[in-house]
C-alpha positions in Angstrom: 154.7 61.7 -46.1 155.4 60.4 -43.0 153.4 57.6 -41.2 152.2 58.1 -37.8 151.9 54.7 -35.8 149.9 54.7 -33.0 149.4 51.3 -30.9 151.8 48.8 -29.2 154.7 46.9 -30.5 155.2 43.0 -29.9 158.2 43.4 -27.6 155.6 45.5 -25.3 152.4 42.9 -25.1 155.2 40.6 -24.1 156.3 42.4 -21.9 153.0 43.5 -19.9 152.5 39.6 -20.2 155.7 38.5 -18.5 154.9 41.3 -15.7 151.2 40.0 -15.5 152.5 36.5 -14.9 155.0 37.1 -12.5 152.5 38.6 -10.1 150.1 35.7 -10.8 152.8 33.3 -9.7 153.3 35.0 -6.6 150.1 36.2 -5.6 147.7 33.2 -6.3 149.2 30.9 -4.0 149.0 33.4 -1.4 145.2 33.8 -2.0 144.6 30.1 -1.7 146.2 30.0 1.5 144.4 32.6 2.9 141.2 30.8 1.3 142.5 27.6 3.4 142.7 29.7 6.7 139.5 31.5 6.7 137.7 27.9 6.1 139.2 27.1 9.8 138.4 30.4 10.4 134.5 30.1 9.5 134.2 26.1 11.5 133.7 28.0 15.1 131.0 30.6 13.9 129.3 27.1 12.6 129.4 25.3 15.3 128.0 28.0 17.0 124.9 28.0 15.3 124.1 24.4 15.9 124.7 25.0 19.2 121.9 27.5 19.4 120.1 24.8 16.9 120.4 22.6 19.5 119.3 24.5 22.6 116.0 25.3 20.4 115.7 21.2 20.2 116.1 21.5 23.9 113.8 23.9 24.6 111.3 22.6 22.3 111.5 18.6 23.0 113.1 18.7 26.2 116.6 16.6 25.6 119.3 16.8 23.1 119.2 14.6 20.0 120.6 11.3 21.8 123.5 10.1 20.1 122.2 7.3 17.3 119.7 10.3 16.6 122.9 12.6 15.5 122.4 16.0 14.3 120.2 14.9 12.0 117.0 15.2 14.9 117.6 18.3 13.8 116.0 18.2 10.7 113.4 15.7 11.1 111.3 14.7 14.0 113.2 11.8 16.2 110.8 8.9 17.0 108.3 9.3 19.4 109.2 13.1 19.7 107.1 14.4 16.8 104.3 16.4 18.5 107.0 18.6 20.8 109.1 18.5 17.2 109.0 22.3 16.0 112.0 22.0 13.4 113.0 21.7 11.2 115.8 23.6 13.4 118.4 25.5 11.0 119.3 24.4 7.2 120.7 21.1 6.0 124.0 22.8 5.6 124.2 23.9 9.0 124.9 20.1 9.5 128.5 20.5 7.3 131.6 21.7 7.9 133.5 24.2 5.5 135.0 21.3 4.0 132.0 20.2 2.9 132.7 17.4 5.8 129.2 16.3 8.2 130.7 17.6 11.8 130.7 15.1 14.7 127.9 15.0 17.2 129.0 13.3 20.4 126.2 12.7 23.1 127.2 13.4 26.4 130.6 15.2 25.1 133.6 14.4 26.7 135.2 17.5 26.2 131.7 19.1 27.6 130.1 16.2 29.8 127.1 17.8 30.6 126.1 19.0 26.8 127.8 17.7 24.0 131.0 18.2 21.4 130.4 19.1 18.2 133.7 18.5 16.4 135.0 19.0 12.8 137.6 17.0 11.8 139.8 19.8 9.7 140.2 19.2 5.9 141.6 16.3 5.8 138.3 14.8 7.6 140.8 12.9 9.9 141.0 12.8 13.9 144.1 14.8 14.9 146.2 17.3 12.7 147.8 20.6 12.3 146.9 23.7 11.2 144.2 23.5 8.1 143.8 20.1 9.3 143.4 20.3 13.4 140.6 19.3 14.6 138.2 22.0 15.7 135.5 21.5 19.1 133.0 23.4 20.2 134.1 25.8 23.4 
């Protein structure tokens, strides 16, 4: 009688194995660099919506958040503004970069003198940089 073996041997799990870790070793560091770069990617869409954030606080109190008040006027009522105060404008993580990082408020900008620069710092958190960690400005 003759046996009929159905299934895989050892030498073939091994081999699917090798194959599944040879593309793991090329492909997840590709990933995480294209994680890394849409992180930069996602700062400017961001900073756009505290820039409309802010224009509500304009339109609702008159001014910008001064510069001691930070972006945090944003989410609770600055001194001596809280009856024109109609926040809180946007989400407490509105306030943080894609690095988890609080983004700069800078009241008047220099970049923009007659608004103001809201800056992130890159990963690193750092003023200057390259690539991942360039420094990103409002427009």
């Amino acid at each position: 009688m003759k046996l009929n073996r159905t299934g895989f041997t050892i030498v073939e799990v091994l081999v699917v194995i090798l194959l599944i870790s040879m593309l793991a070793v090329f492909m997840v560091p590709r990933y995480l660099e294209r994680a890394e770069m849409a992180k930069g990617k996602s700062a400017k869409p961001k900073i756009a919506i505290l820039e409309v954030n802010l224009g509500m606080f304009m339109t609702d109190c008159g001014r910008y958040p001064t510069q001691s008040e930070g972006l945090e006027a944003l989410q609770s009522a600055p001194a001596g503004l809280s009856e024109k105060w109609r926040g809180p404008y946007g989400k407490h993580d509105d306030l943080l970069d894609p690095w988890g990082n609080q983004f700069i408020y800078v009241y008047p900008g220099t970049k923009n003198p007659n608004t103001f620069d809201i800056i992130s710092y890159g990963k690193d958190g750092q003023i200057g940089g390259e690539d991942e960690n360039a420094d990103i400005y409002n427009d």
